[in-house]
KOLSEDREN-220243 format. One record per residue (C-alpha): x, y, z. Coordinates in Angstrom, 2 decimals. Last residue first. Example, Ala and Ser with C-alpha at 12.3 -4.5 7.8 and 13.67 -1.06 7.14 Angstrom:
# residues 2
PT      px      py      pz
PT   13.67   -1.06    7.14
PT   12.30   -4.50    7.80
# end
This chain:
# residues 325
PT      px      py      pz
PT   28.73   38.06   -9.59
PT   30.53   34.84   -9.02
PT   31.52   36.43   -5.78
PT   27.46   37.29   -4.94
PT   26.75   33.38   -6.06
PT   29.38   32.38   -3.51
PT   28.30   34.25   -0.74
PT   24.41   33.19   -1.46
PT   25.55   29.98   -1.38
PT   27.95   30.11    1.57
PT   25.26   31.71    3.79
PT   22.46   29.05    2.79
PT   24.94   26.37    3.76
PT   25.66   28.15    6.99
PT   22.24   28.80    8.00
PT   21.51   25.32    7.81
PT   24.86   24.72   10.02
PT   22.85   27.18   12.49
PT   19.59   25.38   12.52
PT   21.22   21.52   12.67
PT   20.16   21.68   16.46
PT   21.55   18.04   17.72
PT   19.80   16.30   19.66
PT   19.76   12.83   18.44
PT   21.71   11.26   21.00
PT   24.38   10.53   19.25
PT   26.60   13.86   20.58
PT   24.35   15.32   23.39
PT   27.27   15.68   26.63
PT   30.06   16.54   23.52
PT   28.94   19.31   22.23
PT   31.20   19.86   19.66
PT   31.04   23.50   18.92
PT   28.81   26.64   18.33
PT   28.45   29.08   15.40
PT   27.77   26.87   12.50
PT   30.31   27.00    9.94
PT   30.94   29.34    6.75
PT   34.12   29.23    4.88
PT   34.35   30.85    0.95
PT   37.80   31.42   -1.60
PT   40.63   33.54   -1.11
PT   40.22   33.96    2.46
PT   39.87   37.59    3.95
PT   36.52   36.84    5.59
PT   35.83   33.56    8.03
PT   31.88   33.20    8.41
PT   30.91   32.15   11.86
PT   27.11   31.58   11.40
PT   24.27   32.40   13.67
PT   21.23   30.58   14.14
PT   20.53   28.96   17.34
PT   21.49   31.71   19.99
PT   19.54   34.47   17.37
PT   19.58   37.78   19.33
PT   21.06   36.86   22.25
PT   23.82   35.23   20.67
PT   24.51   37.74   18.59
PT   24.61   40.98   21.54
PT   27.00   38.16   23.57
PT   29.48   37.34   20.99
PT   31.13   40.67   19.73
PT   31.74   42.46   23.27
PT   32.15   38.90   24.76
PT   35.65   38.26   22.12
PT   36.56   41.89   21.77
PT   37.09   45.14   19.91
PT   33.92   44.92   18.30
PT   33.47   46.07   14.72
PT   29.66   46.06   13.74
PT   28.54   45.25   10.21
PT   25.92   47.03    7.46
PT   25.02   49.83    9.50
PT   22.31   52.21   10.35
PT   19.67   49.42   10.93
PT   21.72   48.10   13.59
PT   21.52   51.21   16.09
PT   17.31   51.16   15.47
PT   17.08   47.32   16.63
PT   19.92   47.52   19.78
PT   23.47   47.11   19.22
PT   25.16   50.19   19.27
PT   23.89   51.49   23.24
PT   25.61   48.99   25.24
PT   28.85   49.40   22.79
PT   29.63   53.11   23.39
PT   30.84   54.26   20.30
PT   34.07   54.85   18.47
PT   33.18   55.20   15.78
PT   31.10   55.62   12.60
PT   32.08   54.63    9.24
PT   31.69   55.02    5.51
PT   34.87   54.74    4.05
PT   35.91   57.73    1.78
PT   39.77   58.04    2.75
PT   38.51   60.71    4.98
PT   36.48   58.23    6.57
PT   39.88   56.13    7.13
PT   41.82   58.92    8.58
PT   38.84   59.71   11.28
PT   38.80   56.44   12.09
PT   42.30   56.25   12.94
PT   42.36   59.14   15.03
PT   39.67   57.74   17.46
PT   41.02   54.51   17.94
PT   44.51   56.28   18.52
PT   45.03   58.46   21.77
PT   41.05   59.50   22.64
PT   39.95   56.16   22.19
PT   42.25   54.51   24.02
PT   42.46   56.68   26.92
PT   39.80   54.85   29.44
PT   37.48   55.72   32.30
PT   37.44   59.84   31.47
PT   39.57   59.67   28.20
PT   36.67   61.72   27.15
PT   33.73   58.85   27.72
PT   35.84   55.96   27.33
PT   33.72   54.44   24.53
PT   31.10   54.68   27.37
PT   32.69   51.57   28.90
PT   36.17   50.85   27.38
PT   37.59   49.59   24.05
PT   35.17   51.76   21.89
PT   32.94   50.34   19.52
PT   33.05   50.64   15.53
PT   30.44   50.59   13.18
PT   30.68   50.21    9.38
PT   28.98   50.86    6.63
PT   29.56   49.15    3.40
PT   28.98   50.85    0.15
PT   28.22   48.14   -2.37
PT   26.91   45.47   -0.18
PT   27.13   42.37   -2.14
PT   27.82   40.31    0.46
PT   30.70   38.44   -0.75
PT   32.74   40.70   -3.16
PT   31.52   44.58   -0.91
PT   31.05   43.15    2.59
PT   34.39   41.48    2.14
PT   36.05   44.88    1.00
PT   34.64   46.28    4.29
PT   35.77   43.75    6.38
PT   38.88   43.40    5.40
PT   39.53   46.99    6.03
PT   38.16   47.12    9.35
PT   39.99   43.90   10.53
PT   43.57   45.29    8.58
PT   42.91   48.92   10.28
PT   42.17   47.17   13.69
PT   45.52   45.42   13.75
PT   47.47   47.97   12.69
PT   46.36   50.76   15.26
PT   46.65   47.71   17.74
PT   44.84   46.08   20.28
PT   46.60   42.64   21.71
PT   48.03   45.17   24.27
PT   44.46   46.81   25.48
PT   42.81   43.00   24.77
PT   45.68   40.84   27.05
PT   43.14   41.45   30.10
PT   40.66   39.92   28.59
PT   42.23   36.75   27.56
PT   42.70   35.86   24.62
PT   40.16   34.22   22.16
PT   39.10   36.25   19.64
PT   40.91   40.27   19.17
PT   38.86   42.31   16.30
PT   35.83   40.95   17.21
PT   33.16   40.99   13.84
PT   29.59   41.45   14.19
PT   27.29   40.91   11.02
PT   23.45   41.47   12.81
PT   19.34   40.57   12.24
PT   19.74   38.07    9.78
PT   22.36   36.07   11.76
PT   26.32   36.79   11.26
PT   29.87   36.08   13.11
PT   32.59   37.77   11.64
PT   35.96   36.53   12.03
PT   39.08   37.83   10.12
PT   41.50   36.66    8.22
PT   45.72   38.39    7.83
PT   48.63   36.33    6.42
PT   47.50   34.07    3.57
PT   48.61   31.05    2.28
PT   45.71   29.34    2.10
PT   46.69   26.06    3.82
PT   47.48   28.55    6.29
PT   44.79   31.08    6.56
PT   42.72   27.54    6.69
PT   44.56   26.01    9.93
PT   43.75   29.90   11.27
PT   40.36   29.89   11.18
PT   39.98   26.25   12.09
PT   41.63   26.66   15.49
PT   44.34   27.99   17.41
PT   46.92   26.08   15.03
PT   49.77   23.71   15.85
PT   47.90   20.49   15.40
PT   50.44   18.01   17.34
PT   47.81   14.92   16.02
PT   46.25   13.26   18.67
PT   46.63   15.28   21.27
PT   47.03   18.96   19.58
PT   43.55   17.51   17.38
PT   41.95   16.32   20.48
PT   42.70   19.89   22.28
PT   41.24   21.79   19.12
PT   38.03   20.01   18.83
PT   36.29   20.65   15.20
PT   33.17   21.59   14.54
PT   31.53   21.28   11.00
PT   33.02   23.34    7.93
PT   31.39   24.83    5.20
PT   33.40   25.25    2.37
PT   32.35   27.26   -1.12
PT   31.87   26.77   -4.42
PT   33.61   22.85   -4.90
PT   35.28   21.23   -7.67
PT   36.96   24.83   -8.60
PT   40.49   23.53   -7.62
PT   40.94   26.11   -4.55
PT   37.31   24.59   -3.69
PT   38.43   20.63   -3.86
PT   42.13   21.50   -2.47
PT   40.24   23.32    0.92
PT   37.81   20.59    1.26
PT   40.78   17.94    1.04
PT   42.82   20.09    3.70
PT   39.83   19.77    6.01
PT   39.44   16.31    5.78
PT   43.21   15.50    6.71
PT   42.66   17.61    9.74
PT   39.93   15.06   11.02
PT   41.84   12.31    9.63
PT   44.89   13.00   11.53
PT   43.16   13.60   14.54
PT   41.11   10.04   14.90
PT   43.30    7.79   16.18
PT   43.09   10.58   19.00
PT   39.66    9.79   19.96
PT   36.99   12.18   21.32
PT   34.83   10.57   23.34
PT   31.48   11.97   23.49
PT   30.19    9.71   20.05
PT   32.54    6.95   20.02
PT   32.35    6.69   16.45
PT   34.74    3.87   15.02
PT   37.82    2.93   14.31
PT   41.33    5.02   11.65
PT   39.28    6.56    9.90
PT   38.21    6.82    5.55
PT   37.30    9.22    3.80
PT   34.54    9.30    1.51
PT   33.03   11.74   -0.31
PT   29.42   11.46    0.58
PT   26.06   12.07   -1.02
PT   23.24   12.06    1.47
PT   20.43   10.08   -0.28
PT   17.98    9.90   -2.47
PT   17.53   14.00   -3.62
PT   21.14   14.33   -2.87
PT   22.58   12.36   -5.60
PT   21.77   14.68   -8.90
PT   23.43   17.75   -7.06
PT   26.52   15.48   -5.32
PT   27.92   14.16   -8.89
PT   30.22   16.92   -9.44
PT   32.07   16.73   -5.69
PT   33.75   13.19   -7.33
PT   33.39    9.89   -6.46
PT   30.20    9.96   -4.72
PT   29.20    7.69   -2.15
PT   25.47    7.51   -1.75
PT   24.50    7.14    2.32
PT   20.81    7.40    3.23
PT   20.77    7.81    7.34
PT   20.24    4.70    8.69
PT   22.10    3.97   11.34
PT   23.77    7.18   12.30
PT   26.74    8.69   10.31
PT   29.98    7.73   11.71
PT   30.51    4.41    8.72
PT   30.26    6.92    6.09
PT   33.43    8.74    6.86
PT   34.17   12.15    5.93
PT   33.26   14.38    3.15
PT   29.76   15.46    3.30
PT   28.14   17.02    0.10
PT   26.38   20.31   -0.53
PT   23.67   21.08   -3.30
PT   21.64   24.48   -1.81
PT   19.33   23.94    1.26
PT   15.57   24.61    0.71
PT   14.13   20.49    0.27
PT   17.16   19.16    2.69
PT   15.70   18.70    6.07
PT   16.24   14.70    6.27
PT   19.92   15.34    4.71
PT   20.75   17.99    7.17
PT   19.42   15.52    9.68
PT   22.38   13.53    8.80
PT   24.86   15.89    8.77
PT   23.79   17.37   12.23
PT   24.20   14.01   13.64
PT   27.76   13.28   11.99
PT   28.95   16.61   13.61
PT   27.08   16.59   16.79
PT   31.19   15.53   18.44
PT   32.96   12.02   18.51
PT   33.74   12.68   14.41
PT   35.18   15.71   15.10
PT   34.62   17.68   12.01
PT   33.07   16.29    9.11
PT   34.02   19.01    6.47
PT   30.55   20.26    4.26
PT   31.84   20.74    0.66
PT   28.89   22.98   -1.05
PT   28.27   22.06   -4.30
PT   29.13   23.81   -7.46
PT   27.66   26.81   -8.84
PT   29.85   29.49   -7.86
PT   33.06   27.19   -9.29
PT   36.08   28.34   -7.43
# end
């Protein structure tokens, strides 16, 4: 991975905000870091500046004039709100490119634009939750993590998107070791944080108060905390998650461990709805994307929020000048 290089910025579904966000991207440009688009030039909205670029390199002198693009070719055109399935291959084909360009030192870091998971399993069989785990793949690597991050908080679920009543089984002793551990050493090479401290919630309300509305804590959260501070982390746990999350809980840590999707989500998005960025930790080299999705209902219309993918590109510059550190 070259720190200095461009940003690749993946064109996700092409029916979704994605081309619209790219293009006002573009029109916003003066404080974002070098970044290119690879996808096809033909989705973008009439006229947004188009240079292609033949290789990631020439993006930095191009995207003064124009948006520079790596192109890639689909199979038709933009519907924008109907996803197509002509259009699945590509989409995953895109992602894979970003991943070889950044693994091959052409690019610094990935940012990736939303994807939609059913129109990729419709179109193309894609066998993968989502993004997160399509890129665990390609790299090769067993265990990622989540974290989702705006100025004001880094929150990271340790179980995503199963139900809630799966959580208690989905929770393991193993499981949250490998999210707490990957956290911290990605707080240390990407954040620059050289003694991370951590916070962890409880499971259940009140962190189970005693083993009063919940034994979780009490039989093993507990426990392992205490083994991993006397390893020499710095961490604090397990508390009651309505009260860890307000202005004077956050300043006495440097990321929050949830245990859960809503537990994770809700205290970020109420604090900056337009501006966080999912940031995937444990990968050998850098992902950021803007924390929503598609949004089909306002794709083409021009009202697209590019606030959080800004956020994203800032994110993966600062992440990759910290690793080139």
């Amino acid at each position: 991975m070259n720190a200095a290089g461009p940003i690749a910025l993946t064109c996700g579904e092409p029916a979704g905000i994605g081309p619209d966000i790219a293009a006002t991207l573009w029109q916003t440009r003066a404080d974002l870091p070098p970044f290119f688009l690879i996808g096809d030039p033909a989705h973008l909205p009439a006229g947004t500046p188009v240079v292609l670029i033949a290789e990631p390199s020439e993006a930095t002198a191009a995207l003064p004039h124009s948006l520079p693009v790596l192109a890639h070719g689909f199979d038709g055109p933009r519907v924008p709100g109907v996803a197509q399935p002509a259009h699945a291959r590509d989409v995953i084909a895109v992602i894979a490119r970003a991943v070889a360009l950044v693994q091959a030192g052409a690019a610094s870091a990935i940012c990736t634009l939303p994807i939609h998971k059913k129109a990729l399993k419709d179109g193309a069989g894609f066998a993968f939750p989502g993004h997160t785990e399509f890129l665990a793949h390609l790299a090769g690597v067993a265990d990622v993590v989540m974290m989702l991050a705006c100025d004001a908080l880094r929150v990271v679920p340790a179980t995503i998107h199963i139900p809630l009543a799966e959580v208690p089984a989905a929770l393991t002793p193993a499981g949250l070791e490998t999210t707490i551990r990957i956290t911290e050493a990605a707080l240390i090479r990407d954040f620059g944080v050289a003694r991370p401290r951590l916070a962890v919630a409880g499971l259940n309300p009140h962190a189970g108060e005693g083993g009063a509305i919940g034994t979780e804590e009490v039989d093993w959260i507990a426990p392992l905390l205490d083994r991993l501070r006397a390893e020499g982390m710095a961490i604090v746990g397990p508390l009651s998650a309505d009260t860890m999350f307000h202005a004077d809980a956050r300043a006495r840590y440097d990321a929050a461990i949830a245990m859960y999707h809503d537990q994770a989500l809700i205290p970020i998005k109420t604090l900056d709805f337009a501006g966080g960025v999912n940031v995937t930790l444990g990968l050998p080299f850098i992902r950021t994307s803007p924390d929503h999705g598609t949004a089909f209902d306002i794709a083409g219309r021009g009202l697209a929020d590019a606030t959080s993918t800004r956020n994203a590109l800032r994110m993966a510059a600062r992440m990759a000048a910290a690793r080139g550190a």
